[in-house]
N, C-alpha and C positions, 0 to 999 in steps of 0.2 A: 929471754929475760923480759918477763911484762915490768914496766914503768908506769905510774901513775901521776900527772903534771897539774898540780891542781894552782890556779889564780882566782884571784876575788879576797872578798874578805874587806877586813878594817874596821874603823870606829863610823859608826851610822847613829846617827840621832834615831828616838825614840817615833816608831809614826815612818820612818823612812825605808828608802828599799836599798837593798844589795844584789850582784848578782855572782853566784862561781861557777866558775868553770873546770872541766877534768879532763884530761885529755889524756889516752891510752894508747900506749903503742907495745910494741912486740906482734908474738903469736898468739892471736885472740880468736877464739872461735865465733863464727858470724851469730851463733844463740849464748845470750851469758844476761848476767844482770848486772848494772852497774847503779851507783846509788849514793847517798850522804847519809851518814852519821854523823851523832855533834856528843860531845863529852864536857860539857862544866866541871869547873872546878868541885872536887870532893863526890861527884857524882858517874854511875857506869854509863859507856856509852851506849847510846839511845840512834834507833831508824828513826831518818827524818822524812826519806822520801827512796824509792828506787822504782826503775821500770827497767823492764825488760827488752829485749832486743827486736818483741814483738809487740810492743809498746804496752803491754799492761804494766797499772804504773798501782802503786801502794803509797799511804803517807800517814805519818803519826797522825794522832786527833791533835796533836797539839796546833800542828801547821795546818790543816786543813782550809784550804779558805784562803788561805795568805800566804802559802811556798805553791810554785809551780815548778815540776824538774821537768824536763825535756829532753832529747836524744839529739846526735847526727850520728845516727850511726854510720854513715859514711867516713866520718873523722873519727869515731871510735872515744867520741868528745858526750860528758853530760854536763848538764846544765840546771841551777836549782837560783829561781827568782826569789827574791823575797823580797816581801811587801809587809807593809803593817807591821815591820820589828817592837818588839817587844824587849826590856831587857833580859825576862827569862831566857831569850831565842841566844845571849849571852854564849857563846861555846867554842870549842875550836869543832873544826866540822871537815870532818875527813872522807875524802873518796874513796868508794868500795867499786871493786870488781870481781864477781861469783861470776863460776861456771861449773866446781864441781866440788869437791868436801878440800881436795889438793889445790886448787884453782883458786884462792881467797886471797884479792892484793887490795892492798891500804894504800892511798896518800899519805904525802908528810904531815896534812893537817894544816887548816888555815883559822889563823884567829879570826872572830866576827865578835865584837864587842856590841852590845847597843847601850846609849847612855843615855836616861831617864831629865 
């Protein structure tokens, strides 16, 4: 049974940074991708950032510039900095873990509010 442990999150001023964490445990194979997604209100959810377990890393144009994700993959842990929030950046923002079409795990999703 893969779990997915995601902390971070909360209300952040406008200009400010946050940082989340995800932490994966079970039977994970050592090549997978793991990544954030963020879902606003009335809107579909949206790639924010993901890398690979061979560190190629992808990131919306929106964050570009101002989210950085990161690996340990020794902790089977990722990581997405953000800087320069915006209230757009406004979402709950869930943890993904790919390795095959059967293989797709979600976090519960954490709030990340910014306030203008």
């Amino acid at each position: 049974q893969v779990q997915l442990v995601e902390s971070g999150g909360g209300l952040v001023q406008a200009g400010g940074s946050s940082r989340l964490s995800c932490t994966a445990s079970g039977s994970i194979p050592s090549y997978n991708l793991m990544g954030w997604y963020r879902q606003a209100p009335g809107k579909e959810r949206e790639l924010v950032a993901r890398a690979s377990s061979l560190s190629a890393i992808d990131y919306a144009d929106s964050v570009k510039g101002r989210f950085t994700i990161s690996r340990d993959n020794s902790k089977n842990t990722v990581y997405l900095q953000m800087n320069s929030l915006i209230p757009e950046d406004t979402a709950v923002y869930y943890c993904n873990l790919f390795w095959r079409k059967e293989a797709n795990y979600w976090g519960q999703g954490t709030q990340v509010t910014v306030s203008s």
